[in-house]
C-alpha positions in Angstrom: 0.0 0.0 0.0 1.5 3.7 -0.8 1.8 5.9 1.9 0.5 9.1 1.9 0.6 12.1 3.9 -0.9 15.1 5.6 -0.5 18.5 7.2 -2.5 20.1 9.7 -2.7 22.5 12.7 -3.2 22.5 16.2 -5.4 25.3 17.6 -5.0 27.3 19.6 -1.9 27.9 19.6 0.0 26.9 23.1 3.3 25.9 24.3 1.8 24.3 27.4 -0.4 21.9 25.6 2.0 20.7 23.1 4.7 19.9 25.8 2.0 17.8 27.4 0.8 15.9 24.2 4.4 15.4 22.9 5.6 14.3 26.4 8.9 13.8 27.7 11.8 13.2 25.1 8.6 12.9 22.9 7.3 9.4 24.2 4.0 10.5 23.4 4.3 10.8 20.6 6.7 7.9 19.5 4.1 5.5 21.7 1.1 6.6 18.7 3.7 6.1 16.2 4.6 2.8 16.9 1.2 1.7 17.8 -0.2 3.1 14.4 2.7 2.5 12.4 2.6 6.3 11.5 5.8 8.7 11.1 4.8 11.9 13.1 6.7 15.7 12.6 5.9 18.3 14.0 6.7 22.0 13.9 5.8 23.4 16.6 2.0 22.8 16.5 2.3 22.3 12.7 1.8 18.7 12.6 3.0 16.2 9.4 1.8 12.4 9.3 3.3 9.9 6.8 1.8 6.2 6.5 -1.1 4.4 5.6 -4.4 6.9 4.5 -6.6 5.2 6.8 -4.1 5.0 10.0 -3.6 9.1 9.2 -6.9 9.7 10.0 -7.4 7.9 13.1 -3.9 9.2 14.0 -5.3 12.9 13.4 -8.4 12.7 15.3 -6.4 11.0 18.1 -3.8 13.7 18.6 -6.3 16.4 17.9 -8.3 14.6 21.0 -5.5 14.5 22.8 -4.8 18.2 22.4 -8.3 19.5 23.6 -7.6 16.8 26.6 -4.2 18.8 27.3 -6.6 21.9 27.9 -7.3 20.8 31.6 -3.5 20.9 32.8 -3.5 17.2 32.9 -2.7 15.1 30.5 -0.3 11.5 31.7 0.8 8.4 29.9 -2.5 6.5 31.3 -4.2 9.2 29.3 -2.5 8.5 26.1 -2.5 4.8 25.8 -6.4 5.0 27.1 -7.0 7.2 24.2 -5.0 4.5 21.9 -6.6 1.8 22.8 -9.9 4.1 21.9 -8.9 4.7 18.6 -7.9 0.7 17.8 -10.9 -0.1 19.3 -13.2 1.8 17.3 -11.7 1.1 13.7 -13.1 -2.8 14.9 -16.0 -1.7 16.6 -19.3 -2.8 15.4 -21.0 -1.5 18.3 -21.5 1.8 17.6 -23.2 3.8 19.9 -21.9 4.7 23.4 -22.1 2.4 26.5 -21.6 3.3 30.1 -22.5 3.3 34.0 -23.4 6.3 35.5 -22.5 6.4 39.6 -22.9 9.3 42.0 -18.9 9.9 41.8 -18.5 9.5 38.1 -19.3 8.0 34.8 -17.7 5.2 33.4 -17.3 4.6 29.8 -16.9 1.1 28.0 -13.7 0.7 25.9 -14.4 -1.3 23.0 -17.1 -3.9 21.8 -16.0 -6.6 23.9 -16.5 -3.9 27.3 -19.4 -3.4 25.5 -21.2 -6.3 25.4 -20.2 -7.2 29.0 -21.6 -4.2 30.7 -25.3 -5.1 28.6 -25.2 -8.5 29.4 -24.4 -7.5 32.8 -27.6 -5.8 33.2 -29.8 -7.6 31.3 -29.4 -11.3 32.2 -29.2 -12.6 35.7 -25.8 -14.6 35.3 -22.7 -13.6 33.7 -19.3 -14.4 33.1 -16.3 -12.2 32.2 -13.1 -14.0 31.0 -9.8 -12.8 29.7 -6.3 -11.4 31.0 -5.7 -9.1 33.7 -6.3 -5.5 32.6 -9.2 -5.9 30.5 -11.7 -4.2 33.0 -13.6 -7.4 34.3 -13.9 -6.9 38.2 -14.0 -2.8 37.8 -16.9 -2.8 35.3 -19.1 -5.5 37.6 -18.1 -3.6 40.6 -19.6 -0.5 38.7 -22.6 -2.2 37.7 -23.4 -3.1 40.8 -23.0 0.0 42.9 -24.9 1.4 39.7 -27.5 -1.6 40.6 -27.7 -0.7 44.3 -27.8 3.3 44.0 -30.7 2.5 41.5 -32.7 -0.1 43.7 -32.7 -2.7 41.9 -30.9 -4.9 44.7 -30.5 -4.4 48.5 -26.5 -5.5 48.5 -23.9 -6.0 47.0 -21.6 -9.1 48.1 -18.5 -9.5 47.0 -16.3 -13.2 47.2 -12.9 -14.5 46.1 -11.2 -17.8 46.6 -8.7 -16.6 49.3 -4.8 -17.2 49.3 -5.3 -20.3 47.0 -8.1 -22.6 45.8 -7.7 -24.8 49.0 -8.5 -21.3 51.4 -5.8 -22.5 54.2 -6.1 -18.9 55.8 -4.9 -19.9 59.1 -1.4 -19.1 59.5 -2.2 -15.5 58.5 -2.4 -13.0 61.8 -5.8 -11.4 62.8 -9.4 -12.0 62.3 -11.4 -13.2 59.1 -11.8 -9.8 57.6 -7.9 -9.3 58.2 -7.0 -12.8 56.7 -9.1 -12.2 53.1 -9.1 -8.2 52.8 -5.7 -8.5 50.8 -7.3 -10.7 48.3 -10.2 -8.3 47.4 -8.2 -5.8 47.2 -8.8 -5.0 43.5 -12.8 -4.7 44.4 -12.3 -2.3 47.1 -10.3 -0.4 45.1 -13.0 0.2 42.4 -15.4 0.8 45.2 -13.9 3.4 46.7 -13.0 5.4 43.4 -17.0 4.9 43.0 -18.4 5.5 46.4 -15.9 7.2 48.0 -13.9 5.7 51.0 -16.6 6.8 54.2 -19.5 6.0 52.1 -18.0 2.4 51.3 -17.5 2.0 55.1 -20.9 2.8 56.3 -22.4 0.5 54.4 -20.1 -2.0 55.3 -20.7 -1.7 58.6 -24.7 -2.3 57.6 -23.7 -4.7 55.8 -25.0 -3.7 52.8 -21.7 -4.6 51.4 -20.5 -8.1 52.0 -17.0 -9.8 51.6 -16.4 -12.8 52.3 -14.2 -15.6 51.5 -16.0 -18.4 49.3 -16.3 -20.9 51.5 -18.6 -19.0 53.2 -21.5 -18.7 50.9 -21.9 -22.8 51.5 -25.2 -23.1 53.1 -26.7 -19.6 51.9 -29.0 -18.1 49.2 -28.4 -14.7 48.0 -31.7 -12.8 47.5 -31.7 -9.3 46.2 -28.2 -9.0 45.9 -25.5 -8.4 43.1 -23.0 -11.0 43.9 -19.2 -10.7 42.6 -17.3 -13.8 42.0 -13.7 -12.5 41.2 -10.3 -14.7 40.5 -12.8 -17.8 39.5 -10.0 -19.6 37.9 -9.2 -20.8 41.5 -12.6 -22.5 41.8 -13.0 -25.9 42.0 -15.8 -27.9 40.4 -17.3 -28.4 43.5 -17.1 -25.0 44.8 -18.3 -23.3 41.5 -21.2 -25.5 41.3 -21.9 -24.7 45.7 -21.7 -21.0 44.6 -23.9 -21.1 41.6 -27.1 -22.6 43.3 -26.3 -19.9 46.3 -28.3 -17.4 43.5 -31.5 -16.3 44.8 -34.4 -14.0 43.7 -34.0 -10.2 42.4 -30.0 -11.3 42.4 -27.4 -10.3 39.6 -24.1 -12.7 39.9 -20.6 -12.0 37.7 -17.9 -14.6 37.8 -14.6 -12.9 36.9 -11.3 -15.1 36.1 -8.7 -15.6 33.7 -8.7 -19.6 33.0 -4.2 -19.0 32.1 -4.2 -18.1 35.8 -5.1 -20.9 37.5 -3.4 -21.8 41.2 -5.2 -25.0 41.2 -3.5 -28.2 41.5 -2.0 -29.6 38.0 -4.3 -31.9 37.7 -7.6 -30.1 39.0 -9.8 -28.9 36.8 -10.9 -25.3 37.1 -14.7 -25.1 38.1 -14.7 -21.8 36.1 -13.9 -24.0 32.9 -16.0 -26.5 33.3 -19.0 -24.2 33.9 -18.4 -22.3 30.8 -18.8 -25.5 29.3 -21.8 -26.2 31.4 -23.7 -23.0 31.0 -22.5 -22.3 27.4 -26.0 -23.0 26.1 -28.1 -21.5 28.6 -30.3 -18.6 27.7 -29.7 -16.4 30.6 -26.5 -17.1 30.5 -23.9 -14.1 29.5 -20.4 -15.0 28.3 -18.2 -12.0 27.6 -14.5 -13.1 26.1 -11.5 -10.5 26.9 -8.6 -10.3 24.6 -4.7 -8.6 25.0 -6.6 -6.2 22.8 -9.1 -5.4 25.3 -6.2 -4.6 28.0 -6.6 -0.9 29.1 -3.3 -0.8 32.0 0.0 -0.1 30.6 0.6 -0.9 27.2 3.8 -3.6 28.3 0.8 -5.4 29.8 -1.1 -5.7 26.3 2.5 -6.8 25.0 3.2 -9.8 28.0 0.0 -10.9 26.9 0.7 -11.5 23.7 3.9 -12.9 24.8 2.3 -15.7 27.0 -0.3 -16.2 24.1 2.8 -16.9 21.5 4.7 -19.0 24.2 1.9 -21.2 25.2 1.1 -21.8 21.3 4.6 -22.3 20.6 4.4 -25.4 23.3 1.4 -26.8 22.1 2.7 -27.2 18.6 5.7 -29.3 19.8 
């Protein structure tokens, strides 16, 4: 294909904004052109693109995007590959219109088709199960749509529950009580919930206990009514336990099983309960299935790339 090129200007005119879209030694601007494959030159904000006609484009849009971000003061290397990962995104994005989860403390936008079609599955069928690679947005989009869930009424609590330390839960040679043993390992959930409730709020209601953790174990015995129930590092299920946690599902409840199936701390020789009820449930009507790819990762980019890596590797081993 013959490359072309274009010319075009960033306005207004302002030193401050082009020092934060070029960034340091320029890495902002040699990230986009590696990731699009597009030589970038600039005079001052006189910019020059040579490649591919179509990868100009979305190049142009990007930095122009990028530019009105800069505007605000703010503009960091999250930012950027964010706004990348945008721009791949929508050139394969058959999902066109906008998705997203409004909560008190702010909005939050899906990335792609794949983030997509989790968040509306999420809300429209009663089971669902996010898989891929770390990165992709899994456990901070259910978290979201459940405190989007709870703020709207639609369920009474939100419980969250992770296989602890390892798929066997041996928890006792850690120091203090339960909460102190298994907060470590939700970690990532609180995280998001505090970036969408705010620390005191998240408190309060977990001392109602409106919002639940516990250890998996734990939900033997129970039935979850009303609730949004969060299932996160599911790899480390075993059959038995997925299958004990599944039936726990009650009326008016919303469950999401999170995991990456290349992550597994099971025994060698144990099969994942996530895997086998993804075979199990594959069929199922109300039954949501969302796959993440490296594609899908929104961290930094040299986790997109150790994705890929493993990906290679493990094919490489499979063909010998």
């Amino acid at each position: 294909m013959t490359d072309s090129k274009i010319t075009f200007l960033l306005v207004p005119e302002s030193s401050e904004r082009l020092g934060l879209l070029c960034g340091s030694y320029d890495n902002n601007i040699q990230t986009i052109s590696d990731q699009f494959g597009v030589a970038i030159n600039n005079r001052s904000n006189e910019f020059t693109l040579s490649g591919p006609r179509k990868a100009l484009i979305r190049v142009k849009n990007l930095l122009e995007e990028l530019y009105i971000k800069a505007a605000t003061g703010v503009l960091d290397a999250e930012d950027v590959h964010l706004a990348i990962q945008g721009a791949l995104h929508h050139d394969k994005s058959k999902l066109g219109h906008e998705v997203s989860i409004k909560t008190r403390r702010k909005q939050v936008h899906a990335r792609g088709d794949n983030q997509k079609r989790y968040i509306l599955q999420i809300q429209t069928r009663d089971l669902n199960f996010g898989i891929g690679p770390a990165g992709t947005g899994k456990t901070y989009l259910a978290v979201a749509c459940a405190v989007d869930a709870l703020d709207s009424g639609l369920v009474r609590r939100i419980v969250l529950v992770r296989p602890a330390v390892e798929a066997g839960e041996r928890l006792g040679f850690l120091p203090g009580n339960m909460n102190d043993k298994i907060d470590p390992y939700l970690r990532p959930m609180y995280d998001a919930l505090y970036e969408l409730l705010g620390f005191e709020r998240v408190e309060r209601l977990m001392e109602k206990h409106v919002i639940e953790v516990a250890p998996l174990a734990f939900m033997r015995g129970r039935t979850l009514n009303e609730s949004f129930v969060i299932l996160d590092e599911a790899q480390n299920t075993t059959r038995e336990q997925m299958k004990m946690f599944l039936t726990r599902i009650g009326y008016g409840s919303h469950t999401v099983v999170t995991g990456d199936v290349t992550q597994s701390d099971l025994p060698k020789h144990t099969k994942s309960g996530l895997l086998e009820a993804l075979e199990v449930l594959k069929d199922e009507e109300n039954v949501g299935i969302t796959h993440f790819e490296a594609l899908d990762v929104v961290r930094h980019p040299l986790v997109q790339r150790v994705v890929y890596a493993y990906e290679r590797y493990q094919a490489m081993q499979e063909d010998k």
